[in-house]
C-alpha positions as CSV (number, residue, x, y, z in Angstrom):
1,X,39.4,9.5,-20.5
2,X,40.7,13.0,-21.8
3,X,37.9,14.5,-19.3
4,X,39.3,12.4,-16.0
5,X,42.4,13.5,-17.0
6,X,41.3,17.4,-17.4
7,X,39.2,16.5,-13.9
8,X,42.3,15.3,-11.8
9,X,44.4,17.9,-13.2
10,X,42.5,20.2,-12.1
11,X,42.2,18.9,-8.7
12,X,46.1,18.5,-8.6
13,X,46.9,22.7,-8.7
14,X,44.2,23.2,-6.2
15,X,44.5,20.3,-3.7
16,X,48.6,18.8,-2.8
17,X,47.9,16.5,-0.3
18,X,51.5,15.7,2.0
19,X,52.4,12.3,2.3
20,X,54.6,11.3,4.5
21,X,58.3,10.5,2.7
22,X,59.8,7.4,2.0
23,X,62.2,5.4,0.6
24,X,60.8,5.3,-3.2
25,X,59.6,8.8,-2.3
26,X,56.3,10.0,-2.8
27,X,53.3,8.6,-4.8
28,X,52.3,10.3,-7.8
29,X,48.9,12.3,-7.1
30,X,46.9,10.6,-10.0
31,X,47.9,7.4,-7.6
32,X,46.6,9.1,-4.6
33,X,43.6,10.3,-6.5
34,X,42.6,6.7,-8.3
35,X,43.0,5.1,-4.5
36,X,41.1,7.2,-2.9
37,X,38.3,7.0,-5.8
38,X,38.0,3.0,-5.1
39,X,37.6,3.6,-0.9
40,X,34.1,3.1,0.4
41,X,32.6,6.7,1.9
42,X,32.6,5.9,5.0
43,X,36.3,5.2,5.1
44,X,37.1,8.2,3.1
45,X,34.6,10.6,5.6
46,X,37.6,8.8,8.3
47,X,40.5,10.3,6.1
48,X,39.4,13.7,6.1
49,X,40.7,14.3,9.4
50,X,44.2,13.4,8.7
51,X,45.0,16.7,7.1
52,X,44.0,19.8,5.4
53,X,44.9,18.8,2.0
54,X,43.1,15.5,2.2
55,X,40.1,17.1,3.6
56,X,39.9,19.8,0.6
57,X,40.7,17.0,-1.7
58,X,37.8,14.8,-0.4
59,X,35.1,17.5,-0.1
60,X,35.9,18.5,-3.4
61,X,32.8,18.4,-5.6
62,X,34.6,16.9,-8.8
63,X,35.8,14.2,-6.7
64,X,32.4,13.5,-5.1
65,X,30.4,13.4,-8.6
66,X,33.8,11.1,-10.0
67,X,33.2,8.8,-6.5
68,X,29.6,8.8,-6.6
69,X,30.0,7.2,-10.6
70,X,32.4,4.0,-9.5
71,X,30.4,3.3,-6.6
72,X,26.4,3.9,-8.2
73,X,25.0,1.2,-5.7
74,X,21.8,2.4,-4.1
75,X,21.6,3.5,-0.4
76,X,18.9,2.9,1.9
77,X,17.4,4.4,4.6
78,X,15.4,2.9,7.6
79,X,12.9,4.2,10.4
80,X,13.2,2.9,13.6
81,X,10.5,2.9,16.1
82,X,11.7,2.0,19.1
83,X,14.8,2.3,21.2
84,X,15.9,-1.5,20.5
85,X,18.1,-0.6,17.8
86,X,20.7,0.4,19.4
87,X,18.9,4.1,20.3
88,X,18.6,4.4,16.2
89,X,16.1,7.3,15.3
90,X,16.9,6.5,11.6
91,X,19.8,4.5,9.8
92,X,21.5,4.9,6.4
93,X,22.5,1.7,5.1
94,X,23.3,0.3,2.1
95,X,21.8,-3.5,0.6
96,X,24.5,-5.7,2.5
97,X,22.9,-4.4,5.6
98,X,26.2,-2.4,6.4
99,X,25.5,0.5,8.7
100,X,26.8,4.0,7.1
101,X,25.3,6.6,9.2
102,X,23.0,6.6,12.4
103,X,21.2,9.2,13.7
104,X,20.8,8.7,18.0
105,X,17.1,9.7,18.6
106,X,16.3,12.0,20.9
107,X,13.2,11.9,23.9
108,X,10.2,12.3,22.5
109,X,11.4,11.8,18.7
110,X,9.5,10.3,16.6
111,X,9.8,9.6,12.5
112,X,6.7,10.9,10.9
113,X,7.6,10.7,7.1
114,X,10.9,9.9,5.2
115,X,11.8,10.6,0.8
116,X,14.7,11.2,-0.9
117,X,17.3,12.2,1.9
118,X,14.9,14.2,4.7
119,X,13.1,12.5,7.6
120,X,10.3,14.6,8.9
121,X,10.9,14.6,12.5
122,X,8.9,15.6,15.5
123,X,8.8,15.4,19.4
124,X,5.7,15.0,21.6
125,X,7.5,17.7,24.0
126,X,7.6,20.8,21.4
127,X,4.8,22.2,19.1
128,X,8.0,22.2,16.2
129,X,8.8,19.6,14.1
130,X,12.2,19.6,11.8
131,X,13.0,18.0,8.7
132,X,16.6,16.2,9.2
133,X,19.2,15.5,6.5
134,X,20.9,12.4,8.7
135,X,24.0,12.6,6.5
136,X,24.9,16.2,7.3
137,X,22.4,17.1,10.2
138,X,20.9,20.0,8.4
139,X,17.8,20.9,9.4
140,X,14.9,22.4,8.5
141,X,12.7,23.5,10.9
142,X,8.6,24.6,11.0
143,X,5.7,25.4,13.2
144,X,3.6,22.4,13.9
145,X,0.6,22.7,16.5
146,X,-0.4,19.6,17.2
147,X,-3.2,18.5,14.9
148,X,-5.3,15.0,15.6
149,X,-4.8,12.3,13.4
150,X,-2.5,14.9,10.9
151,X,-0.6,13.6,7.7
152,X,2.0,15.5,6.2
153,X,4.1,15.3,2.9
154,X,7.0,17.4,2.1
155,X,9.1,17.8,-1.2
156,X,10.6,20.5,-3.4
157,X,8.9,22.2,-6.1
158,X,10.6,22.0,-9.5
159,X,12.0,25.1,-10.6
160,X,12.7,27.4,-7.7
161,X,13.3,23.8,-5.5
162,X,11.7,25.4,-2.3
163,X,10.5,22.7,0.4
164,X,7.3,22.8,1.3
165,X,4.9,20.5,3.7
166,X,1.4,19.6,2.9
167,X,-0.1,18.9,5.9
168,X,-3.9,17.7,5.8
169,X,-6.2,16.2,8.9
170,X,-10.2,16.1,9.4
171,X,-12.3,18.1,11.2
172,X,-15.7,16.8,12.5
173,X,-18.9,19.2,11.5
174,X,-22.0,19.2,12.5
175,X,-24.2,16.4,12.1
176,X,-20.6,14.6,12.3
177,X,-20.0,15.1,8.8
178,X,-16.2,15.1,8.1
179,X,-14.4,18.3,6.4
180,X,-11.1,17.8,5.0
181,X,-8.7,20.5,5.6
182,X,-5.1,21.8,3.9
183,X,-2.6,24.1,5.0
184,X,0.9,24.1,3.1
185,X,4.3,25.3,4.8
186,X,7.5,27.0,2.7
187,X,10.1,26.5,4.7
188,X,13.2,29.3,4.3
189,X,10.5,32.1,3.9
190,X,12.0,34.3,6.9
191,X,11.5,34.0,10.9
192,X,7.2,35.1,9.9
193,X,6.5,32.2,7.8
194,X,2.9,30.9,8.6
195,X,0.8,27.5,7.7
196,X,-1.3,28.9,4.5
197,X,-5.1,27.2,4.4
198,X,-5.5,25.6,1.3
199,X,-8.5,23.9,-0.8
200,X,-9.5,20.8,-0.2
201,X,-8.8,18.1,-2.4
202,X,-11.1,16.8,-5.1
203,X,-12.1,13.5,-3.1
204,X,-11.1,12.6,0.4
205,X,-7.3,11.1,0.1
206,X,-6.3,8.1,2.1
207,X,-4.1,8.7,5.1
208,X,-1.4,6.1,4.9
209,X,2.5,5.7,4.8
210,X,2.7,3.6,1.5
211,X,-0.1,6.4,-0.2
212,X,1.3,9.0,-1.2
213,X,4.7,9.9,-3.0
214,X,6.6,13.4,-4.4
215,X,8.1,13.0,-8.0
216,X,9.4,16.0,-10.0
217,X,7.8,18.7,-7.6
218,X,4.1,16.8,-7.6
219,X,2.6,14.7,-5.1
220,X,0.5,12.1,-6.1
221,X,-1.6,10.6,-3.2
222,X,-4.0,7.9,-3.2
223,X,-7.9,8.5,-2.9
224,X,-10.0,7.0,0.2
225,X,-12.1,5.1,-2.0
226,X,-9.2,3.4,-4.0
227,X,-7.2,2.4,-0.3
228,X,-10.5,1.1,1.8
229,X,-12.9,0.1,-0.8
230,X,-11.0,-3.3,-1.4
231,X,-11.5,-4.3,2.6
232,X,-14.5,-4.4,0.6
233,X,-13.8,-6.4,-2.5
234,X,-15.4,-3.4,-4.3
235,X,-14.4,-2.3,-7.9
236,X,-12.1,0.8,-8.3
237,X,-12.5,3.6,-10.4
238,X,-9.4,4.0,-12.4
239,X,-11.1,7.9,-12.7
240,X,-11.1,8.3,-8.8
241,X,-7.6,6.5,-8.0
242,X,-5.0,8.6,-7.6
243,X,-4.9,12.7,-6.6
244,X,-2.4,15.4,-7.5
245,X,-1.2,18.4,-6.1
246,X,1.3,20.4,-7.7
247,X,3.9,22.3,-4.9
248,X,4.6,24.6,-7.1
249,X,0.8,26.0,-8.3
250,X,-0.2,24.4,-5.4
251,X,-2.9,23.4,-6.7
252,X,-5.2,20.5,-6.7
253,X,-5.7,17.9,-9.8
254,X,-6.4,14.4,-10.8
255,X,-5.0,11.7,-12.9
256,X,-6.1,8.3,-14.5
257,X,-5.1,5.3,-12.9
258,X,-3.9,2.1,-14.0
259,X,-6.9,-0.1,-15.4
260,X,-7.0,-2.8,-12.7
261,X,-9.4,-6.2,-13.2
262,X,-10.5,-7.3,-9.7
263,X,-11.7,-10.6,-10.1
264,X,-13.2,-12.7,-8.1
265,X,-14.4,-12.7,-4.6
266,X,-14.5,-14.5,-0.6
267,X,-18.0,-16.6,-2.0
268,X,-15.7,-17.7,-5.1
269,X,-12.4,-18.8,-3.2
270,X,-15.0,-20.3,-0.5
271,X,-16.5,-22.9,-3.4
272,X,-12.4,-23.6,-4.4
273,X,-12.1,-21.0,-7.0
274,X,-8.3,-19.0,-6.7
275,X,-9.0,-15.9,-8.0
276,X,-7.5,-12.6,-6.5
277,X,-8.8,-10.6,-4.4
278,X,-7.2,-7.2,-3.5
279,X,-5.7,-7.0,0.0
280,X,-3.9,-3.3,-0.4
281,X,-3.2,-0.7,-3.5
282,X,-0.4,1.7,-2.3
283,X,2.2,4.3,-4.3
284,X,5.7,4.0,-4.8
285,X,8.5,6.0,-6.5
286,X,10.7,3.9,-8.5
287,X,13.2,4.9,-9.8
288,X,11.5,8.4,-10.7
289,X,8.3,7.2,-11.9
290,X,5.3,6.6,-10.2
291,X,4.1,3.2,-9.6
292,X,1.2,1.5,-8.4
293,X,1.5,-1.5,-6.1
294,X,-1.4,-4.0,-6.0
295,X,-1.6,-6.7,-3.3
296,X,-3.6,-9.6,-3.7
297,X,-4.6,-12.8,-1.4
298,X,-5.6,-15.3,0.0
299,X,-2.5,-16.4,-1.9
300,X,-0.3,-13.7,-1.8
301,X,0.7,-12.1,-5.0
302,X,1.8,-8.5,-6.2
303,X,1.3,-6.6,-9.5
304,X,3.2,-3.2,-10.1
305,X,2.1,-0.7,-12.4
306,X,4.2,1.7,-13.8
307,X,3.3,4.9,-15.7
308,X,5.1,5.4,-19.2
309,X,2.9,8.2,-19.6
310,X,1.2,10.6,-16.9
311,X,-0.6,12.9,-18.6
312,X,-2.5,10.3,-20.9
313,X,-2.4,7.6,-17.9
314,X,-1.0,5.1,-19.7
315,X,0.6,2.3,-17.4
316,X,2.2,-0.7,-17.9
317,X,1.6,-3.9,-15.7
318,X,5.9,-4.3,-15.4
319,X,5.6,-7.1,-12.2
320,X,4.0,-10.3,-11.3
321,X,5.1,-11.3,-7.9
322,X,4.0,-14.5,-6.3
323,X,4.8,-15.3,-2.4
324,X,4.4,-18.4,-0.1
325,X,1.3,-19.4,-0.5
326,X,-1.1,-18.8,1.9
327,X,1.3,-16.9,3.9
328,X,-1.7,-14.0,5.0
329,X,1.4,-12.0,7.4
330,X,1.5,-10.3,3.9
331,X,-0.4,-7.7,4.0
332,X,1.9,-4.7,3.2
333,X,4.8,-4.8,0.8
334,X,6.9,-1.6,-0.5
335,X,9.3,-1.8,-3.9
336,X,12.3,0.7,-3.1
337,X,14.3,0.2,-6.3
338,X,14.6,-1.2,-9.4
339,X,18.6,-2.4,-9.3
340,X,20.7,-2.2,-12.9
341,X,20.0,-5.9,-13.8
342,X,15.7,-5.1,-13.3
343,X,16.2,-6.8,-10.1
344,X,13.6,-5.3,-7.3
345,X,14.6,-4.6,-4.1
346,X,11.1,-4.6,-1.6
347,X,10.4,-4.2,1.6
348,X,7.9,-6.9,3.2
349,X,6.5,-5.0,6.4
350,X,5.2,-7.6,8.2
351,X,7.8,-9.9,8.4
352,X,10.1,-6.5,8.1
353,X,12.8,-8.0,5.4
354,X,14.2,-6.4,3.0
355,X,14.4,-8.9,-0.2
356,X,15.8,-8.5,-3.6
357,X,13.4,-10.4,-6.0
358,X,14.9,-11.7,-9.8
359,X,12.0,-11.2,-12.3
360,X,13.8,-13.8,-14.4
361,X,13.7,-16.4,-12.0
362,X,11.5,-15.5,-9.6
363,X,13.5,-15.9,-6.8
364,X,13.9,-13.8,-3.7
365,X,16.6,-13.8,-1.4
366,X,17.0,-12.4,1.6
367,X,18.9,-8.7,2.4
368,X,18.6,-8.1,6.0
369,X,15.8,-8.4,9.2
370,X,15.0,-5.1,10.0
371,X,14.0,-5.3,13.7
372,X,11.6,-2.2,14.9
373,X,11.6,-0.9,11.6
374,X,8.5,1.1,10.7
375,X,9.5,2.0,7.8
376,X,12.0,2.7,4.7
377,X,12.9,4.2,1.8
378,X,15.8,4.9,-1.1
379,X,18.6,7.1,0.5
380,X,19.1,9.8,-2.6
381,X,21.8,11.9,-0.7
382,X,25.2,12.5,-1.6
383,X,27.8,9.6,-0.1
384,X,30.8,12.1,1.0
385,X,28.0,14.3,3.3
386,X,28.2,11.6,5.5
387,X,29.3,13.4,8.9
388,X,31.7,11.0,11.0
């Protein structure tokens, strides 16, 4: 209590917002200042306008990190891919469905990538591409020829917290043999900054939406044999499952994946016999630690994986979700967050819902239809950056 007091005191001698007079004269700021704290962002981005003061009192930092604390609910941003939604490139929303932000998209635009609070945008009309903070509309922008069949990831490295892109796509040799190639992008390095070749990779890494995920300044991406060997029902190699590279060394490593039973298969559910077969394995950030999402059918269910310890790949099997049974329009779902009561919140692509499932009872119910979506993520970016 002593250190809200110290906080709003200090925001009194450097921000006197003028309020109109009246009868019983004017409120007392720490009034003013505990209103304000219990308005939603949106409606406090509104009230910046109406003076000076106000605006220098709401852009204040202390009273964003004090806001941000009695309103911790998480945000959530969507992908559009179409102009259906209302001309939406991308919208910030939060798990009521209520629209906070929307970015207009553009001719041509098109969202390639999303994490954290940057959308990796680029237009079929410009050999640039731009990575776009949809709260403020900073952006960051990069050379990009266009490269066949390219996937890029982008992130911050942890100490210096420079973005970078890792941009990988395959070149056909001779004798059609297929050569991986890397080339990695700092972004702010002047007006000379160039696409860097890097090595290859250990193994050949899947090129997917749902494979591949930045925590703490290290991407973790998901090997080609872990994503396509299950459209084979084939066993998979906890040693060649998921692949590291570090933004900062920029260099390339491994890890040990989650030890994952696949039991079963078609001539055993043929004869009557339930057991599950793998559909998809995909990567996830939740909450800050790397998870591994297991989809199985022909009765849809889903196990999560969590690491509790990266370096000596131990994991923990923290979810058992069952769906509709027989329900095969299942074929790709993404956790976002894990909620304060342990709650999930996931996004089923094919039916494109967003659910909250309840562990404890394991129940879903429904958030909001996400028409045209192609895809989503948790919004990490500060509330009061929201340009209106």
């Amino acid at each position: 209590m002593a250190s809200s007091s110290k906080m709003r005191s200090g925001l009194d001698r450097r921000v006197m917002p003028a309020l109109a007079a009246s009868d019983t004269g004017t409120l007392p700021l720490d009034t003013i200042y505990e209103i304000l704290l219990r308005l939603p962002a949106k409606d406090l981005c509104r009230l910046r306008i109406v003076c000076r003061p106000w605006q220098a009192l709401l852009s204040d930092p202390q009273f964003i990190v004090a806001h941000a604390t009695r309103h911790p609910g998480p945000l959530l941003i969507a992908a559009y891919r179409d102009n259906e939604k209302n001309g939406s490139l991308v919208e910030i929303m939060d798990l009521s469905g209520q629209s906070l932000k929307k970015v207009p998209k553009k001719y041509g635009d098109r969202v390639v990538s999303m994490a954290k609070d940057l959308v990796h945008v680029s237009n079929i009309g410009c050999f640039n591409s731009r990575l776009l903070n949809p709260a403020t509309g900073t952006m960051y922008c990069f050379s990009d020829r266009k490269q066949q069949g390219a996937s890029y990831l982008f992130g911050q490295t942890a100490s210096k917290g420079e973005q970078k892109v890792l941009r990988r796509f395959d070149k056909i040799g001779s004798g059609r043999s297929i050569h991986e190639l890397v080339e990695v992008f700092t972004l702010n390095n002047g007006s000379h900054a160039m696409w860097r070749k890097k090595q290859a990779p250990p193994q050949r890494v899947a090129t997917n939406k749902w494979t591949d995920v930045v925590i703490d300044g290290v991407a973790y991406l998901l090997s080609w044999n872990a994503f396509y060997e299950l459209a084979f029902s084939r066993e998979v190699n906890r040693e060649d499952m998921i692949i590291t590279f570090d933004l900062e060394t920029e260099e390339w490593g491994t890890i040990l994946g989650p030890n994952i039973s696949f039991l079963g298969n078609a001539f055993q559910v043929l004869h009557g016999v339930c057991s599950p077969i793998p559909r998809s394995l995909t990567l996830a950030d939740l909450n800050g630690s790397l998870a591994v999402v297991c989809l199985y059918g022909i009765i849809p269910r889903m196990d999560i994986w969590i690491s509790t310890d990266i370096a000596k790949g131990n994991w923990v099997n923290q979810y058992h979700i069952r769906f509709e049974q027989y329900d095969m329009r299942i074929s790709y779902v993404h956790p976002v967050v894990v909620l304060d009561d342990q709650t999930l919140v996931i996004y089923i692509e094919d039916k494109e819902l967003l659910q909250i499932y309840n562990p404890r009872s394991k129940t879903f119910t429904n958030v909001v239809e996400l028409e045209h979506c192609s895809s989503i993520c948790l919004y990490t970016g500060n509330l009061l950056s929201l340009v209106c």
